[in-house]
C-alpha positions as CSV (number, residue, x, y, z in Angstrom):
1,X,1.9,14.3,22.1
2,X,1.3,14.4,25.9
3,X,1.0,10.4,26.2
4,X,3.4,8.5,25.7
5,X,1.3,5.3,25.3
6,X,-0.4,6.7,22.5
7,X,2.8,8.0,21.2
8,X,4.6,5.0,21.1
9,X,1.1,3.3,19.2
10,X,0.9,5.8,16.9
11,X,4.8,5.0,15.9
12,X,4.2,0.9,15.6
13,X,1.7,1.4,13.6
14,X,3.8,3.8,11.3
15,X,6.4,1.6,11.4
16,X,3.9,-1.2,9.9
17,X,2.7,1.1,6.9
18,X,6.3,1.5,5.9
19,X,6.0,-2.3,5.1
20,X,3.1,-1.6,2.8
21,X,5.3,-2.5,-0.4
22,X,5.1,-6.0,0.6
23,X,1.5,-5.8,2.1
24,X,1.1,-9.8,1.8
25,X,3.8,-10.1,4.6
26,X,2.2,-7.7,6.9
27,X,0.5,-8.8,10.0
28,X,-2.5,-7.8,10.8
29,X,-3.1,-7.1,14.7
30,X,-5.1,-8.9,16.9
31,X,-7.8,-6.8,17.0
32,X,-7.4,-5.4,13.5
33,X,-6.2,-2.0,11.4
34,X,-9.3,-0.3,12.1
35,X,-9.4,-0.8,15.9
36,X,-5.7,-0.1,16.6
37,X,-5.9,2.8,14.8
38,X,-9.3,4.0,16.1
39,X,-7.9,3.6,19.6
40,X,-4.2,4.8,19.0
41,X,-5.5,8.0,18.0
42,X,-7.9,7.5,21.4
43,X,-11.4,8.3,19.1
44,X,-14.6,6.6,20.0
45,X,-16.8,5.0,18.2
46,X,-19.0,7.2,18.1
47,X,-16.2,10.2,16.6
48,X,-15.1,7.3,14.1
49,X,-18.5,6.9,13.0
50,X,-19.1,11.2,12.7
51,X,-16.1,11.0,10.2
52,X,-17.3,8.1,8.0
53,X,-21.1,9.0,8.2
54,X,-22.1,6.4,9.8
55,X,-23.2,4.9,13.0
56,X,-20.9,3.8,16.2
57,X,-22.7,0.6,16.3
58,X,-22.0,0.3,12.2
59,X,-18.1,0.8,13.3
60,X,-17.9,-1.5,16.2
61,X,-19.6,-4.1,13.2
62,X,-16.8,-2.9,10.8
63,X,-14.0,-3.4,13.7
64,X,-15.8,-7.5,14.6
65,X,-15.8,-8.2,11.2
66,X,-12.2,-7.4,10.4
67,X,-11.4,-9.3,13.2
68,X,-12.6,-12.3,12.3
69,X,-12.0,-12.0,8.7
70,X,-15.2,-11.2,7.4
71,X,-14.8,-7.8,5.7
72,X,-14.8,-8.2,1.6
């Protein structure tokens, strides 16, 4: 990986997966799994969105609603 910031993301993040086996101790991050890793792997809304077959605007709703708890 050229950036280091991004390198160092993507390797917190792994390092929180590993904890998966005891997923009701894991802390979610401030701005929630699907942001940091959207942004850790530096995609845009819009790419997100090509990937799931949706909209950006539908992601940016997905990404606010995790956030605040809101996602079922």
């Amino acid at each position: 990986m050229r950036d280091p910031k991004i390198k160092l993301l993507i390797e917190q993040l792994d390092r929180k997966f590993e904890r998966l086996s005891s997923i009701d101790d894991l802390i979610m991050p401030p701005e929630g799994w699907v942001y940091s890793v959207r942004t850790a792997l530096k995609m845009t809304l819009k790419q997100l969105g090509s990937k799931l077959g949706i909209t950006a605007q539908s992601v940016k709703e997905i990404e606010t609603r995790e956030k605040w708890g809101l996602l079922l």
